[in-house]
PAZAPA-4460 file (N, C-alpha, C; in steps of 0.05 Angstrom, whole numbers, plus 32768, in hexadecimal, padded with zeros to 4 digits):
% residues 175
    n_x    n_y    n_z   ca_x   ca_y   ca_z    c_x    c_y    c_z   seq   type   mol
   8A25   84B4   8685   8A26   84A0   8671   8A3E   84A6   865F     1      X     A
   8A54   848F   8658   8A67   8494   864A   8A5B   8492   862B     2      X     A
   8A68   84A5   8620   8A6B   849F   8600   8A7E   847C   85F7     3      X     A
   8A6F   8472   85E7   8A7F   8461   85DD   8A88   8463   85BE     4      X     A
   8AA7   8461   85B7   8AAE   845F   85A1   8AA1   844E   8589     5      X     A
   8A9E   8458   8574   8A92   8445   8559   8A99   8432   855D     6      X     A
   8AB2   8425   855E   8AC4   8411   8561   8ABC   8405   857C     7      X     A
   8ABB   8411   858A   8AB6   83F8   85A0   8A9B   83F4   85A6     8      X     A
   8A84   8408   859D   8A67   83FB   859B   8A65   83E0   857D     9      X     A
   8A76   83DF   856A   8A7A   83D2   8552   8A83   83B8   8568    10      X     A
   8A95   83B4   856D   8AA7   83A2   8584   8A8E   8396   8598    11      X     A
   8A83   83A6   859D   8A6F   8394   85B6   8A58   838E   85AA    12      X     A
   8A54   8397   8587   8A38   838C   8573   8A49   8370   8576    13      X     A
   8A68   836F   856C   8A65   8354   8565   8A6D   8342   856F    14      X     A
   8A72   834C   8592   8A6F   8335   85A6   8A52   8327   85B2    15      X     A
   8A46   833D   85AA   8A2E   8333   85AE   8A19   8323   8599    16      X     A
   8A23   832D   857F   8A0E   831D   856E   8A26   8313   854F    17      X     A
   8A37   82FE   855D   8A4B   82F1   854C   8A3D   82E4   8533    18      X     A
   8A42   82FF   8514   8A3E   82F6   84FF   8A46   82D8   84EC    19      X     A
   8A63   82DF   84F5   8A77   82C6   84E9   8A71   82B0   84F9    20      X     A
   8A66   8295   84F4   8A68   827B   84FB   8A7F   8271   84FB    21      X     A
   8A92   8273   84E7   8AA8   8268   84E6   8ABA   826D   84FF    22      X     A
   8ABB   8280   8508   8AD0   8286   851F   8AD3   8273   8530    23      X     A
   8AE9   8271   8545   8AFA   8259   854C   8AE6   824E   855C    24      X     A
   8AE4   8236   8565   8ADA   822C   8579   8AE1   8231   859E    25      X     A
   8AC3   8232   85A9   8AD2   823B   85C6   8AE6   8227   85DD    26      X     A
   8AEC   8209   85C5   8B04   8200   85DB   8B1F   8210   85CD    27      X     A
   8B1B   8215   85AF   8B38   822C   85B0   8B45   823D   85BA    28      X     A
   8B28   824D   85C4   8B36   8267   85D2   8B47   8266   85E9    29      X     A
   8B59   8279   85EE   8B70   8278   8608   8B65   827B   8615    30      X     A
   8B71   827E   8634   8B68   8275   8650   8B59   8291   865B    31      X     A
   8B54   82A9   8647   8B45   82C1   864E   8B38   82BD   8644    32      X     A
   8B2C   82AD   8635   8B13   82AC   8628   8B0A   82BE   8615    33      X     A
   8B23   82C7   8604   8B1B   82E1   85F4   8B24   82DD   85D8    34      X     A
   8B17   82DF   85C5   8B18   82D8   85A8   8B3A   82EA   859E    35      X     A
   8B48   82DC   8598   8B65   82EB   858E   8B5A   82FD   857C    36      X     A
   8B6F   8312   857A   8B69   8329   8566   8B67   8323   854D    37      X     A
   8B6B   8312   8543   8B6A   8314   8527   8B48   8306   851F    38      X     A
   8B44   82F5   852A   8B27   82EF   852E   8B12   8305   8535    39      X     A
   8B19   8319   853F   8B0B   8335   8545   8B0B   8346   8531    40      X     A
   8B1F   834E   8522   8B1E   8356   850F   8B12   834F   84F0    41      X     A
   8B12   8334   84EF   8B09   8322   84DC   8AE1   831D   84DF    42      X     A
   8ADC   8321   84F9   8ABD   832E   8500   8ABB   834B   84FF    43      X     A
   8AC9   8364   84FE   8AC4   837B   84F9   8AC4   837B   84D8    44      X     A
   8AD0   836F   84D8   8AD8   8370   84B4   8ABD   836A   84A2    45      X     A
   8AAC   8351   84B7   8A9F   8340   84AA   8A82   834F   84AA    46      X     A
   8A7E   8361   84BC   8A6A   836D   84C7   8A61   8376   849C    47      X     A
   8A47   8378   84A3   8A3A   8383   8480   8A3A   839A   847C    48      X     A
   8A37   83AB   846B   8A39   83C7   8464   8A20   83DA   8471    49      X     A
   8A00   83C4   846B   89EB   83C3   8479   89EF   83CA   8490    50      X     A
   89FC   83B3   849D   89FB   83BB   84BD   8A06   83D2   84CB    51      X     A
   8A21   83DD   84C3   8A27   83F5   84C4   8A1C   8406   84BE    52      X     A
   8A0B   8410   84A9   89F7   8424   84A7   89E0   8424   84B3    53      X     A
   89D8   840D   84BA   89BB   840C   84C8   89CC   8411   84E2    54      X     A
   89E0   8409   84F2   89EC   841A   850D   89EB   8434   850E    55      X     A
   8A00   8440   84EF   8A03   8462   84F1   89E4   8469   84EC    56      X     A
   89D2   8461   84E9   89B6   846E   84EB   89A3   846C   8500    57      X     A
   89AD   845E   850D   89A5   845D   852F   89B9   846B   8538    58      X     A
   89CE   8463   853D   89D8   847C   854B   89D1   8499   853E    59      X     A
   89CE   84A6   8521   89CD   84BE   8525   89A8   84C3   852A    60      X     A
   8999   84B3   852E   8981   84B6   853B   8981   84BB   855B    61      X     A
   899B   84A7   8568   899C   84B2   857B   89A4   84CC   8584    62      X     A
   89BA   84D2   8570   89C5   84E8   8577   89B1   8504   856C    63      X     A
   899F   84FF   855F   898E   8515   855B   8971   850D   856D    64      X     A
   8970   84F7   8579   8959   84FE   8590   896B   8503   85A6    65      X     A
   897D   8503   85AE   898F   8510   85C2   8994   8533   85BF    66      X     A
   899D   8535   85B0   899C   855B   85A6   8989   8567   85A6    67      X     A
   896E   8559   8597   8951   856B   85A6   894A   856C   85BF    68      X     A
   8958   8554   85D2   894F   8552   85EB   895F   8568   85F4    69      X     A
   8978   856A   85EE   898B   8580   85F5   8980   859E   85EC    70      X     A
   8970   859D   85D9   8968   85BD   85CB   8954   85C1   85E2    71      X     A
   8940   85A5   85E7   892D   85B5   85F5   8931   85BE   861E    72      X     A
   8946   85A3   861C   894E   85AE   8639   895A   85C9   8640    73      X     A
   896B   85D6   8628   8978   85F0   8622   8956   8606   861D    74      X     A
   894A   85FC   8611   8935   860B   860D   8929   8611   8633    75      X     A
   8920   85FA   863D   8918   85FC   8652   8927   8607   8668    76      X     A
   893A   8606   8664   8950   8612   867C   894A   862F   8678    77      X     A
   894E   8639   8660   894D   8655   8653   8932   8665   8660    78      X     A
   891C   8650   8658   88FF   8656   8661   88FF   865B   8684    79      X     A
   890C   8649   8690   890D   864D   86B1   891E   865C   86C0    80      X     A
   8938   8665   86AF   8943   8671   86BA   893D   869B   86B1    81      X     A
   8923   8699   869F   891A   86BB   869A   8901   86B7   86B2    82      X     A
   88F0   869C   86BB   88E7   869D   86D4   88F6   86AB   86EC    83      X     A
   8908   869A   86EB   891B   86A4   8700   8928   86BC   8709    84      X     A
   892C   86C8   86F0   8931   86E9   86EB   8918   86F5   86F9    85      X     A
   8900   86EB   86EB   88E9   86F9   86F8   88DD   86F7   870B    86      X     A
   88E3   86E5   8717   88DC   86DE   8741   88F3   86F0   8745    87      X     A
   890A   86F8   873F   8923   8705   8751   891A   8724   8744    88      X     A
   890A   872B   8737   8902   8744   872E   88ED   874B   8744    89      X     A
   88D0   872F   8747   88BF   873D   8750   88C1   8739   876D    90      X     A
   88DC   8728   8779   88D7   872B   8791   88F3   8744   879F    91      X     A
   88F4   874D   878F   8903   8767   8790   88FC   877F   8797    92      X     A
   88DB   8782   8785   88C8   8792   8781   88BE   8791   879A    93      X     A
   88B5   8775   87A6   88A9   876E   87BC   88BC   8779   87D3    94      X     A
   88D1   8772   87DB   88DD   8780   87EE   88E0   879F   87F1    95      X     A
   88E2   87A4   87D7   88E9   87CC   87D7   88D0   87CD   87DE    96      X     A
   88AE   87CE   87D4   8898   87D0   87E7   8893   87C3   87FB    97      X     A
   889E   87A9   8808   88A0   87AC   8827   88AD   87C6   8839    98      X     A
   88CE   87C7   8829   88D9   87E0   883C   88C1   87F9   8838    99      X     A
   88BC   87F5   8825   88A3   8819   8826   8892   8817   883B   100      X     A
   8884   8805   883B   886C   8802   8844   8874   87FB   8863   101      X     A
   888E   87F0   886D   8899   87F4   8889   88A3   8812   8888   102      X     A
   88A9   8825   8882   88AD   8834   887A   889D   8849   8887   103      X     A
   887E   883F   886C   8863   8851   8879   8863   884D   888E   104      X     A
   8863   8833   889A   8850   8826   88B9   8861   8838   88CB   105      X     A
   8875   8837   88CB   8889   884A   88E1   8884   8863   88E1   106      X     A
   887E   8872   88C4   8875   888F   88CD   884E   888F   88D9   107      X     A
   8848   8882   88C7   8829   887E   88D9   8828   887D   88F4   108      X     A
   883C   8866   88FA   883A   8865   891B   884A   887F   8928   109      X     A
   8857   8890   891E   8865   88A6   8921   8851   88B6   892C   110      X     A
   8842   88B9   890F   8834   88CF   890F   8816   88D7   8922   111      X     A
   880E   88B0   8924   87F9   88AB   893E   8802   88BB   895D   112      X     A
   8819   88B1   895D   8826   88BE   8975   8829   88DC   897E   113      X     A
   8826   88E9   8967   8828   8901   8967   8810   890C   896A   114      X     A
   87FD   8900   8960   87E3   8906   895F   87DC   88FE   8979   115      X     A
   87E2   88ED   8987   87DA   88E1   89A0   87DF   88F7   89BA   116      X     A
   87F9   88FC   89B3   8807   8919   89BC   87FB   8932   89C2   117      X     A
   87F4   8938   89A6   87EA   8954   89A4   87C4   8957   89B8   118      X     A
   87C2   893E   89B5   87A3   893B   89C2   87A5   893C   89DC   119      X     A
   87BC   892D   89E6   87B4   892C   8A00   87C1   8944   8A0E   120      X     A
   87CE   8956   8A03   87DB   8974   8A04   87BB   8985   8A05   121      X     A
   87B2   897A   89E6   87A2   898C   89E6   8788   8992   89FF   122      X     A
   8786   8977   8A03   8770   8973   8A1E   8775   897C   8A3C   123      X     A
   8792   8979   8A3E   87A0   8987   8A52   87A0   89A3   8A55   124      X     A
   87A0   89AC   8A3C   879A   89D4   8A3F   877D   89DC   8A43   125      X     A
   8772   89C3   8A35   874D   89CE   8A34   874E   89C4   8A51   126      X     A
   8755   89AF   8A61   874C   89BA   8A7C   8759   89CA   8A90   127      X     A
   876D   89C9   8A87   877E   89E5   8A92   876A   8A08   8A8F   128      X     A
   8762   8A07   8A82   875A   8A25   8A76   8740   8A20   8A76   129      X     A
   8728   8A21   8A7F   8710   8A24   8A85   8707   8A32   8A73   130      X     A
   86EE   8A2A   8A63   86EC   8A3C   8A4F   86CF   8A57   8A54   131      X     A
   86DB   8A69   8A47   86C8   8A82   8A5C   86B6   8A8D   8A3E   132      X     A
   869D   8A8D   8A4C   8688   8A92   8A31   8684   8AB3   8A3B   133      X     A
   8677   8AC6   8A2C   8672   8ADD   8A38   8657   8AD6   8A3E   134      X     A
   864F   8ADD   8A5A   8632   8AE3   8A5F   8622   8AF7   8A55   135      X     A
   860F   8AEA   8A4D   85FB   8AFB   8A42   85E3   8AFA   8A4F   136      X     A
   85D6   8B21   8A50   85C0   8B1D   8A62   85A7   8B1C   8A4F   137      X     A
   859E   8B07   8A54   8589   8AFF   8A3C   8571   8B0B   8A44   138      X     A
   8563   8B17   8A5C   8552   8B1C   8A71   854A   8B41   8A58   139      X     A
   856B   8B47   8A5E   856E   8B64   8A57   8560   8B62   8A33   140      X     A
   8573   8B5A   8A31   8568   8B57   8A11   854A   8B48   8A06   141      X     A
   8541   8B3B   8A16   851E   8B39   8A0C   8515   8B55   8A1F   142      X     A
   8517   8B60   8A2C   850B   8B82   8A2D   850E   8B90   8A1A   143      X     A
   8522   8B90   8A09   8529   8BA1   89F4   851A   8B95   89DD   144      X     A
   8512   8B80   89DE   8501   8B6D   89C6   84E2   8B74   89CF   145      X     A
   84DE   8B74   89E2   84BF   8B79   89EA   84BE   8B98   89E0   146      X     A
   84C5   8BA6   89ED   84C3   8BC6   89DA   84C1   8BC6   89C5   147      X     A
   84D3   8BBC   89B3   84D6   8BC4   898F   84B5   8BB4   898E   148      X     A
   84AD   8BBF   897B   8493   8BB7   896E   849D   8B9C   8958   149      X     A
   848C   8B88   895E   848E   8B6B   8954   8493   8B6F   8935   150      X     A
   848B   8B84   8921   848C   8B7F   8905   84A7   8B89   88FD   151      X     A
   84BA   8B99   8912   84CE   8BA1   8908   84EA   8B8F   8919   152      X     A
   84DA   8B7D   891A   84F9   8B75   8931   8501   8B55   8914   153      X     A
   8517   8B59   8909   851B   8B41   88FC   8527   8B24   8909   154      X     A
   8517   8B10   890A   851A   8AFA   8923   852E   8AEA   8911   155      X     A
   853C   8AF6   88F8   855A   8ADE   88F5   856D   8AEE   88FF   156      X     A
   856B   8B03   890D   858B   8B11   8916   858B   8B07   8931   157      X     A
   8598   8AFD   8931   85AE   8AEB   894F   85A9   8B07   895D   158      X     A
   85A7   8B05   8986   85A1   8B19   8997   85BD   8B21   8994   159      X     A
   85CF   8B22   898E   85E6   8B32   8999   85E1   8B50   8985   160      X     A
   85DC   8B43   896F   85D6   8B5D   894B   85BF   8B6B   895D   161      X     A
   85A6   8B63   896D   8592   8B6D   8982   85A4   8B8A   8994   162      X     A
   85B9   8B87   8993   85BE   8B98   89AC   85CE   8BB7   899A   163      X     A
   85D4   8BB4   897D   85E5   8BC8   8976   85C4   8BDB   896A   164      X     A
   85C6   8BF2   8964   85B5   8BFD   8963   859C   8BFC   893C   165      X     A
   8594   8BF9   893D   8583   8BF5   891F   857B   8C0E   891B   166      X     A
   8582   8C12   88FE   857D   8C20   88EE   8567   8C19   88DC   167      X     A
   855C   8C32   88C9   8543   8C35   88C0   854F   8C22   88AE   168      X     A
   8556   8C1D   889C   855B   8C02   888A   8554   8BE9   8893   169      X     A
   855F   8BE9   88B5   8552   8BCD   88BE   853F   8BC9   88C5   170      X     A
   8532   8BDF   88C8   850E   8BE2   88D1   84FE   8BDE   88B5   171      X     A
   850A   8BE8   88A5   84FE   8BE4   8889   84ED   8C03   888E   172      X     A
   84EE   8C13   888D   84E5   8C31   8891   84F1   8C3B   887D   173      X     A
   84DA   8C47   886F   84E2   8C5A   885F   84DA   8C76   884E   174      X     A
   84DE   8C84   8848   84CD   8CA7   8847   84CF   8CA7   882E   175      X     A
***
């Protein structure tokens, strides 16, 4: 939208709403159909003091509901563009914890593998290597339990503690 000069919004008040009656008649006018200058001037002239001030008070109403519209569009731009800062902050945030967290997944899956590794290594030696228990003759050792007399044999000692020799402390004997 162009700005229009005082003067030529004044100029198109008074083509449009011709104060002076007296002005020429329209078989006077020349073959442009345009009121001679001096007749233009003689309607600017004529315009009231009223009317001019009641214009400059519309226009400066316009021009002060135009400037708030301007304060608050500046306001709002201001307001959207610290949004904007803050989507480019938090999706910043968001990518540096994507790279981490691809990051983790790669050593996790790393580290599954290794674990996957070590198992199936490990299952390979356990059947490789047969595992060897010592035999024990259990036959022998309840003979040695039937002898000892039932009040001195203590039944929480595991048979292997059965085979080393007991002492009077473990008999509970005493002088």
């Amino acid at each position: 939208m162009t700005r229009k000069r005082l003067s030529d919004v004044l100029r198109d008040e008074l083509e449009n709403n011709p104060t002076d009656t007296s002005s020429t008649p329209d078989s006077e006018l020349g073959a442009d159909d345009q009121p001679p200058a001096a007749s233009r001037s003689r309607r600017s002239n004529t315009l009231t003091k009223a009317d001019l001030e009641s214009m400059i008070e519309e226009l400066k109403t316009n021009l002060t509901a135009s400037q708030s519209s301007e304060a608050q569009l500046t306001q709002k731009v201001t307001l959207l563009q610290k949004e904007l800062d803050a989507q480019k902050d938090l999706m910043q945030k968001l990518k540096a914890d994507l790279k981490e967290a691809e990051q983790y997944q790669s050593k996790f899956a790393h580290a599954e593998e290794t674990i996957r590794q070590l198992t199936a290594a490990s299952a390979l030696s356990n059947q490789a290597t047969p595992k060897t228990t010592p035999e024990i003759d259990y036959r022998s050792q309840r003979l040695l339990l039937k002898k000892l007399p039932e009040h001195a044999i203590d039944h929480s000692v595991q048979p292997r503690a059965m085979a080393q020799k007991l002492t009077n402390a473990d008999i509970g004997w005493v002088d």
